[in-house]
N, C-alpha and C positions, 0 to 999 in steps of 0.2 A: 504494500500500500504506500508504495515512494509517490510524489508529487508528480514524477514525472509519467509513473502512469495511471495516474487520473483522466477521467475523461471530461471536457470540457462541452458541455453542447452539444456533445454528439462525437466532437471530433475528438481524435487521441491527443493527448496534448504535445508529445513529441512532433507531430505535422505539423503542430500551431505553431510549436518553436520555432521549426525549420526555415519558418517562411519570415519570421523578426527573431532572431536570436540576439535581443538585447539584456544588457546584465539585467535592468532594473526591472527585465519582465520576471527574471528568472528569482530575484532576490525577493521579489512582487511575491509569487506563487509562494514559496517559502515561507515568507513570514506569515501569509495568508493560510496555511498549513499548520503551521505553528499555535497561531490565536487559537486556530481549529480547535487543532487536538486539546491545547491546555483547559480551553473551557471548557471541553467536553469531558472531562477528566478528573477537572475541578469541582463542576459539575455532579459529576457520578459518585465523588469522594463525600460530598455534602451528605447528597439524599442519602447514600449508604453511612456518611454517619448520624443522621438524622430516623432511617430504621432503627442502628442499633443502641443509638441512645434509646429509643422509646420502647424499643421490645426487651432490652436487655439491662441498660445502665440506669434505670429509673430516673431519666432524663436531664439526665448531668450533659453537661457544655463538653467535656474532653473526648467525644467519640466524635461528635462534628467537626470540632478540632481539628481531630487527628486524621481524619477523612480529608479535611481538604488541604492540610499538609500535603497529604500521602498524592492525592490529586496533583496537586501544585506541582511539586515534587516531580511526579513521572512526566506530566506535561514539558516541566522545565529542560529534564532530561533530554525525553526522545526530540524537541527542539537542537539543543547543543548537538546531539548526535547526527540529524539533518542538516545543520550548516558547516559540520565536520566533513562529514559521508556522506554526500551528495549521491554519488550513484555505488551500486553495488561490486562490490568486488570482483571481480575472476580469479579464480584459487590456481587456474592452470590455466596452457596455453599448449594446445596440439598444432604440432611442424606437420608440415606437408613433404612430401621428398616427390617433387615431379622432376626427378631425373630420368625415369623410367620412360 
């Protein structure tokens, strides 16, 4: 689920690129990915600490806390990781021999 392949509209977003490969579309998509993921994240970590405050913690504040720490957190993460890691690795690389 990298940025670059997302689909845009319909179109691949690698096609989009191809045709304006400007940084600032690229750094654009990125951060746009980014907010994404953190909110959603952020998000997830709330409600889930908001369940288990009320089914479990008899409604103390440190499980919502800690949910949107933990949110925050991974958001913050898989970000750094993304404008690290831009695209995925190749572990090898197979030679051809067209001497034959």
């Amino acid at each position: 689920k990298q940025w670059y392949q997302r689909r845009v509209r319909g179109r691949n977003l690698m096609s989009r690129m191809r045709e304006s490969l400007k940084s600032e579309d690229i750094i654009g998509f990125r951060w746009d990915s980014c907010i994404t993921d953190t909110t959603l994240k952020t998000g997830s970590g709330i409600i889930g600490g908001i369940i288990f405050s009320v089914l479990f913690a008899k409604r103390k504040p440190w499980p919502v806390v800690f949910g949107t720490g933990f949110g925050l957190g991974m958001g913050i993460s898989n970000c750094n990781n993304e404008f690290k890691q831009p695209f995925p690795l190749v572990s090898h690389h197979i030679k051809v021999d067209k001497s034959e």
